[in-house]
N, C-alpha and C positions, 0 to 999 in steps of 0.2 A: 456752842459759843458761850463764851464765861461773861457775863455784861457787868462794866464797873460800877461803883456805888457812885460813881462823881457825873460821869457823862454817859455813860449808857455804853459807849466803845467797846471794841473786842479787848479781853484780856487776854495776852498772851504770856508763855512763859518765856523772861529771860535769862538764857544761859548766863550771861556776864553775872548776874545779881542774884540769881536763883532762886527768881520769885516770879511773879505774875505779872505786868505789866502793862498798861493804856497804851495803846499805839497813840492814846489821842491829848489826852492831859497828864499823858506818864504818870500817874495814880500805879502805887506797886502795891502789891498784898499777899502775903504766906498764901502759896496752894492748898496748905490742908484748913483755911478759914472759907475758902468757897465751896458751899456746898450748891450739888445738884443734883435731881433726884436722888436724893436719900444718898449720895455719893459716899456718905460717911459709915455706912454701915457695909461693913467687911462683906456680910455672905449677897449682900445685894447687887445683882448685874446693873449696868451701866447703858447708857441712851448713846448711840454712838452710828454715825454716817458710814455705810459701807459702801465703797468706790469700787466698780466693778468693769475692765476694761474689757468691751466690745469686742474686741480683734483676738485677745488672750484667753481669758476669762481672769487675770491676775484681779486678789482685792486688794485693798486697803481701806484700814477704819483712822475716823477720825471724829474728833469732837466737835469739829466744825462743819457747818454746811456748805461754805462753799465749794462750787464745782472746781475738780479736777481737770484738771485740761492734758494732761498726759497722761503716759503708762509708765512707771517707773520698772515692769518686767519685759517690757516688748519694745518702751521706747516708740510707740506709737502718738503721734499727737493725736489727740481725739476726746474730747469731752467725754468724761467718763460716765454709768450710767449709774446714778444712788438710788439708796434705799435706805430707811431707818431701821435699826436693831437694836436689841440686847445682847449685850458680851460680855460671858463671864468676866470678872473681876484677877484679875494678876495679885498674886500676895503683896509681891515688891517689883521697885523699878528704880533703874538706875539713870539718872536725869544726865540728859545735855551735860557735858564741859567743856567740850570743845566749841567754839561758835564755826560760822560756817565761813567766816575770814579764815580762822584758823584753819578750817578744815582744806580748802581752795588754794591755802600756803603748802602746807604737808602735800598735796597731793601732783602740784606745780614742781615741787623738789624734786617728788619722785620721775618727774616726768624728764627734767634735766638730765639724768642718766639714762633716757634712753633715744638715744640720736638718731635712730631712724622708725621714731613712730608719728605715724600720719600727723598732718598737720593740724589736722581738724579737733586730733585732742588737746589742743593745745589753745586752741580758741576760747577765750573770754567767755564769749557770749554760750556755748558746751558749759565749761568748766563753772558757770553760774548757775547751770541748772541742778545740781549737787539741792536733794532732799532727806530733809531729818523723817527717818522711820525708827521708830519703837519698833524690834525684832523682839518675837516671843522664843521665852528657852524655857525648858525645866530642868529644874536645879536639884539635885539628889543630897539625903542627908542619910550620913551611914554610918552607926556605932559599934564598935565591936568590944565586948565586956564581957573578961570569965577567965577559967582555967583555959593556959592552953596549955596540949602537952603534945610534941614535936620530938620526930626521930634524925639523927644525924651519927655522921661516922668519921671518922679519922685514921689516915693509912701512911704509916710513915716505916723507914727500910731504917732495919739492923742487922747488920753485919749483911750475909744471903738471903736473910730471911725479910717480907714483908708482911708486916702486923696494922690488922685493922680494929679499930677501937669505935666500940658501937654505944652509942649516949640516948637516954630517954629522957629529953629535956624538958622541962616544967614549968610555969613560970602562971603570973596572974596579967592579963591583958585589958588595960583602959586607952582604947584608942576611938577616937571620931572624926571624921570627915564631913565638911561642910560646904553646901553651895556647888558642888559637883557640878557644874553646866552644860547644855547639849541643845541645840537650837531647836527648837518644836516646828519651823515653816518647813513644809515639803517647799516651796518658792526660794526659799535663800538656801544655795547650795553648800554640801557641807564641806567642800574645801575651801571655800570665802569665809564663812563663817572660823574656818579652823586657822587662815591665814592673819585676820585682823586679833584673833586673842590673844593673851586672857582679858578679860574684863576683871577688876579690880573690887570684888562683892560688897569689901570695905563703904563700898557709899553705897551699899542700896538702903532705899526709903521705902518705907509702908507705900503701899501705892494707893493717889486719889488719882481721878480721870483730868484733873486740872493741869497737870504733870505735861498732858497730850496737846494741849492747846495751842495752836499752831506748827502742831506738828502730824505727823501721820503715826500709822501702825501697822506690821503686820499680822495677819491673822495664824493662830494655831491651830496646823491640821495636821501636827505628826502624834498618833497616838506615845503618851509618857512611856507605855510600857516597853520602846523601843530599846532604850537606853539602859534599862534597869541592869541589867546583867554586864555592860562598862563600867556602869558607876563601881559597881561589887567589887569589877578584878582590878581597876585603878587603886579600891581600898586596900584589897587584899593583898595586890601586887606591893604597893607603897608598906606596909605592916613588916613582911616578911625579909623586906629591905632593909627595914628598922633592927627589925630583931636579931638580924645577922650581920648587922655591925657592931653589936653589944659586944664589950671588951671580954667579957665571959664565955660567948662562943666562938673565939678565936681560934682560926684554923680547921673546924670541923664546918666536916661538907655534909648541909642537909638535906636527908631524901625524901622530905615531904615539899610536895610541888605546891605553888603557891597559883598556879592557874589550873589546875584539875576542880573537877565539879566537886570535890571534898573541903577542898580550901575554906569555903563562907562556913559550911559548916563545925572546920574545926577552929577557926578564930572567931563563930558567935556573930560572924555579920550580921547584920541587922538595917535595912531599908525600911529610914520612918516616911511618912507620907508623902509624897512629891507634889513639890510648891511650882507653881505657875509663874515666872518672873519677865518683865522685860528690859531690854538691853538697846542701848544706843547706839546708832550707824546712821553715818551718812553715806546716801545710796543716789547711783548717778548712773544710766545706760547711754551708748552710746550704739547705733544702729545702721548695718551698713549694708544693704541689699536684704538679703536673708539670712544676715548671721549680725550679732548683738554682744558688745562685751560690755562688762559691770566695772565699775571704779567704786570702792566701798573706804570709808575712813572708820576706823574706832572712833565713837562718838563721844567716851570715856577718854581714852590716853591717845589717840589721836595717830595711831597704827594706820597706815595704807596697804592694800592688796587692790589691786588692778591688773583686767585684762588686756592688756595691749600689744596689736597687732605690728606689724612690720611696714614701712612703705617699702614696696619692691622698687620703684625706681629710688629713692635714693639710698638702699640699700646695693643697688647695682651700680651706683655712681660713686660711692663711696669707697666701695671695694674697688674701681677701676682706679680713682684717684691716689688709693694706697699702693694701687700694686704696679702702678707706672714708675715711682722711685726705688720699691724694693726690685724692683728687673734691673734697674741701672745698676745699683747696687750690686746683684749679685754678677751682674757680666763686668764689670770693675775690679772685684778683689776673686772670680774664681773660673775657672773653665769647664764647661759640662759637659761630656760628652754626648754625642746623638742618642747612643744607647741607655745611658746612663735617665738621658733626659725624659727617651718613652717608657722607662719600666716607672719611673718617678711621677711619668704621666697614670699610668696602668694604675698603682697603688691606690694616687687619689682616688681615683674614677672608684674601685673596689671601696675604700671608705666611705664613698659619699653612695653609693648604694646600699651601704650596712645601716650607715644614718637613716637614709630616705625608709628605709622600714622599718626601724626602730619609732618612725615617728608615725607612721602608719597603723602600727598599732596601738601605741599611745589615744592616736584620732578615735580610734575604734572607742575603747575604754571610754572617750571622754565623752563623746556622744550619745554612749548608752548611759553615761552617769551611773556606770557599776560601783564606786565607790561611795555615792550619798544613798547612804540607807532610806535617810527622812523620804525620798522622792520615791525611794520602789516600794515603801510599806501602802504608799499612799497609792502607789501605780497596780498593784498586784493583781486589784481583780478585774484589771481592764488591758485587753492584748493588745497590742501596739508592738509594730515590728523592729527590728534592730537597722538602724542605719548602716548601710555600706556602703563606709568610706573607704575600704578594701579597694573598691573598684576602678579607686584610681591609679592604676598602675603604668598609665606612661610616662610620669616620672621616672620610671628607671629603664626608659628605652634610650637616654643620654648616655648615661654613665655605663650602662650595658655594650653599648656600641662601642665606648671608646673601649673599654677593658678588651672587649673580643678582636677589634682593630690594632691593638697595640699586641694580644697573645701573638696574632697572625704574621704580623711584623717579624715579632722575634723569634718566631717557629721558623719563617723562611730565611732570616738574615741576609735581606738583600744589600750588594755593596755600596751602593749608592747612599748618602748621610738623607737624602732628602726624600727618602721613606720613611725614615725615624721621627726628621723632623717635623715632615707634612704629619704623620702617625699623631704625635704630641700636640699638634694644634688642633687635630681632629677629637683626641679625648679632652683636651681644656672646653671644647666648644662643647662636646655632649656633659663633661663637669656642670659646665653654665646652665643648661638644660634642668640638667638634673636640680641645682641648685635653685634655680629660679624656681620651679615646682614644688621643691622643699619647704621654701619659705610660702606659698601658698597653703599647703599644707599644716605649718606652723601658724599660719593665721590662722587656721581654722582650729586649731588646736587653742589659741592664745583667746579666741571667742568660742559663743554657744549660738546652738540652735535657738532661733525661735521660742520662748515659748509657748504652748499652749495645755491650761487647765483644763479639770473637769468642771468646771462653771461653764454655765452659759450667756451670764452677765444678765442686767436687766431686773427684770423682779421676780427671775423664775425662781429664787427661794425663798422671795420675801412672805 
């Protein structure tokens, strides 16, 4: 807690002003004029609250001691449990701009296009619980300076003959890449983190702990040396893009590969120290049995990415309502025949079984979080089994039925229309089946599991 020089009040920082501010006699003052413990001094860690939730073990730090009364990763209300600490120091940090009006606007738009998600996201009193977290990243800095010398060829037809021209290209290379970012929480997943970016480096500030003040943070627990080897081939990749657009190597194809383990070393890369930064997000769960989605804003440019589920009933009501004038419609201007109508039944049924497991496996993947690294570096020396969500395969005993219902049909070609026809309303109803289990499915895809840390909350590391 930051205490004013007028009335003793919390100082907090306000976005709008970009300064410090008295909740109490509105006294404002530059963040880097309050010092506390030794704040000012670069290599010196910091005095800071770590919130540790019970039910998860998710944390968060903050500068302030009051108690936390939620979980912002499990979405649990429950009085969090604290502890006092020290935390390394972030080089830089890129403050609030967005306020949390703003951000409760943005995120209300986004919700306008999507007509059938539950109503609950949509409520006021949810949509007010949106908190400012300081997310940690590390930021890569990569120079590449020297001779480079690069092979390439050119193969062009005269006459019968085809002739290739072989070049040993040369040149002096001054290139640098700055700021390179890559999120450090195994807690914030890397495809939310990759959906609200970029962050705009342009405003980061030297970091003081003032910066935090009435705000939260998260904790960094993905080792830096994750990332080092992306930052490299982003540089590498980016350089050799450069250098073959040069008007001088026009039309010649180069055979030095820009993603082989040769590349850093023949353009000089160079990885200088990696800097500790943190990044603004406002972060908001929403909790619904045993499954949990995230609504995240860019705290900087005011980007949304949100998990948002489906409501099946009015996803079921919606689609009845459209598809009661497109039937009028089509028995109006066309005539279908019986046959025509069950092989048209048959196809669906076949597509929406193709889907139902295309999204099955999705489920799979999303579950085990094979694509955020940050979370398996941190999971690796602790086994824990793979979900199977494989298992739910009666979704496709709908759409199954009808396809084999309607082969049957047209294998015997009985005379009567009203095999065809009864056939076709039997695959729409297993369609419906199928389809209703889909979208359960896709909710579970559009949320996550639970989660749960390796902490075990409390003061077992204080």
């Amino acid at each position: 807690m930051y205490e004013c020089p007028n009335c003793g009040g919390n100082l907090k920082f306000d976005i709008t002003l970009q300064m410090l501010k008295c909740d109490y006699c509105l006294t404002t003052q530059n963040p880097y004029e309050v010092t506390k413990d030794k704040d000012a001094e670069e290599s010196a860690p910091f005095d800071v609250t770590i919130f540790t939730c019970p039910q998860c073990g998710g944390e968060i730090l903050s500068t302030d001691t009051s108690a936390a009364e939620f979980c912002s990763f499990c979405g649990a209300s429950t009085i969090l449990d604290s502890r006092i600490s020290k935390e390394k120091r972030p080089v830089k940090i890129i403050p609030f701009k967005q306020t949390k009006e703003a951000c409760k606007k943005a995120y209300t738009d986004r919700l306008k296009r999507a007509i059938f998600a539950p109503d609950e996201l949509k409520d006021e009193k949810y949509i007010d619980s949106f908190r400012g977290i300081y997310m940690p990243y590390w930021t890569y800095h990569i120079t590449q300076q020297g001779g480079v010398e690069m092979k390439g060829k050119k193969t062009f037809r005269k006459g019968d003959y085809v002739y290739t021209d072989h070049y040993e290209l040369g040149g002096d290379l001054d290139a640098y890449y700055k700021e390179l970012s890559y999120d450090a929480s195994a807690s914030f997943a890397d495809n939310i983190s990759e959906r609200i970016a970029p962050f705009n480096v342009k405003d980061m500030q030297p970091f003081t702990p003032s910066y935090l003040s009435g705000f939260y943070a998260d904790t960094a627990d993905v080792d830096s040396s994750l990332y080092e080897e992306d930052a490299k081939t982003v540089a590498n990749t980016a350089s050799f893009s450069r250098i073959k657009k040069d008007a001088a190597f026009s039309g010649i194809q180069f055979t030095s590969k820009e993603n082989n383990s040769s590349a850093g070393f023949m353009l000089h890369t160079y990885l200088a120290p990696v800097e500790r930064v943190m990044f603004p997000v406002w972060f908001m769960s929403y909790r619904k049995g045993d499954r949990i989605a995230y609504a995240t804003v860019n705290g900087q440019t005011g980007k949304v990415a949100a998990d948002i589920p489906v409501d099946i009933k009015k996803y079921v009501t919606g689609s009845l309502i459209l598809a009661v004038p497109i039937f009028i419609l089509l028995n109006l201007f066309f005539t279908i025949k019986a046959t025509y109508s069950l092989i048209i039944s048959a196809i669906l049924a076949a597509a929406t079984l193709i889907l139902y497991g295309l999204e099955m496996n999705k489920i799979s993947r999303w579950e085990n979080r094979e694509e955020d690294r940050g979370y398996h570096l941190r999971k690796k020396r602790t086994s824990s089994k793979k979900s199977n969500n494989q298992s739910g395969i009666s979704g496709f005993i709908g759409s199954l039925l009808a396809v084999v219902i309607a082969v049957c049909i047209l294998v015997f070609s009985p005379i009567s229309d009203i095999w065809y026809y009864g056939g076709s309303i039997a695959a729409f109803i297993g369609i419906l089946f199928t389809t209703t289990s889909l979208i359960k499915k896709y909710n579970i895809l559009a949320t996550r599991k639970l989660p749960q840390f390796d902490r075990k909350g409390g003061n077992d590391h204080a």
